[in-house]
N, C-alpha and C positions, 0 to 999 in steps of 0.2 A: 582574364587570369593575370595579367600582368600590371594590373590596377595597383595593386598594394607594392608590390616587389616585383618591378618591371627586370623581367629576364631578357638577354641576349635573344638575336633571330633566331636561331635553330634551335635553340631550347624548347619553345611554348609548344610543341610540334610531339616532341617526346613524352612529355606531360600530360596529354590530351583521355580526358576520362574513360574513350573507349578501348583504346590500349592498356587501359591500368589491368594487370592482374588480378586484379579484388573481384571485378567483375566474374571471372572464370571460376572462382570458388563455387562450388556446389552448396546451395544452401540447407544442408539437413533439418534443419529444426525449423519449419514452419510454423509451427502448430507453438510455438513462446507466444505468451500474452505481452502485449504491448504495454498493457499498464503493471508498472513495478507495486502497484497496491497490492495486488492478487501474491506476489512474492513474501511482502512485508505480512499479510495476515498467513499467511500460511506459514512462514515463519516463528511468527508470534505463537500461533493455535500450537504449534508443536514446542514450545518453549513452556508454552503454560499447561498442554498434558504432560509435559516429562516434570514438570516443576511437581505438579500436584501429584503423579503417580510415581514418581524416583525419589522425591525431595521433599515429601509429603508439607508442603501448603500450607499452610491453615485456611485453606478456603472452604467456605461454607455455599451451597447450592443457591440458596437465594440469593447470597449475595451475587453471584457469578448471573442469576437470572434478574435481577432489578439492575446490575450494570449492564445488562444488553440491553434489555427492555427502557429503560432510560436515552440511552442513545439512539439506540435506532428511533423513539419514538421522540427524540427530540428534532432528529434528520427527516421524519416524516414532513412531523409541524412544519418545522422553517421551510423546508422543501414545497409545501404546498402552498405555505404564507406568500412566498414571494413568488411563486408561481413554476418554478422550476419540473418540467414534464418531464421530462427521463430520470425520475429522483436514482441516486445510488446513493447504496448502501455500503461501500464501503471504506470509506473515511468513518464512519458507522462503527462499523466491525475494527476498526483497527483503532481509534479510540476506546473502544471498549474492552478490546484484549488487553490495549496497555494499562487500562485504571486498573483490570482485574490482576495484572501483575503487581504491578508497580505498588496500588494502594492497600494496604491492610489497616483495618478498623475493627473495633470491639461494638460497632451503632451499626445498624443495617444502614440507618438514613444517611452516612456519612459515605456510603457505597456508592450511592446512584446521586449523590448529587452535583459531582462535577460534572460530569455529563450534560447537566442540564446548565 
């Protein structure tokens, strides 16, 4: 501990992690997902139903189903190409909420092609 910022004697003593108070905090919320993706699409997902149902969109059905289907099936491919086993899918999913927000276009094709 005193590697970086060597403390006096009696200090490092006081310091010592099992004494810390943090420890004693009761931890309620087990059950929080570690990965902050699951936050960002969930975020997203509700960004883009209040956008289309409050703020009416101009989004079209297929476009919103060729930008999924585009990503995810690009995450597949590469995912299988380079061999990767536990493929996830949600860098997927959260690229795909953002073109459906972000992008608008009058071409279908112009929907789903960043993705790829």
């Amino acid at each position: 501990m005193g590697a970086l910022f060597p403390l006096p004697f009696g200090l490092e003593s006081r310091f010592s992690l099992s004494d810390s108070p943090v420890h004693d905090i009761p931890q309620p919320l087990h059950r929080v997902p570690a990965d902050p993706r699951i936050y960002q699409i969930l975020f997203l997902g509700i960004l883009l139903a209040a956008g289309a149902w409050l703020c009416d969109f101009s989004l079209r059905p297929t476009q919103i189903i060729l930008t999924f289907a585009s990503a995810i099936g690009t995450q597949h491919i590469l995912s299988s190409l380079f061999g990767r086993t536990p493929i996830s899918y949600r860098s997927a999913f959260i690229t795909a909420l953002s073109l459906t927000l972000l992008l608008r276009a009058d071409s279908i094709s112009i929907s789903y092609s960043p993705t790829v």
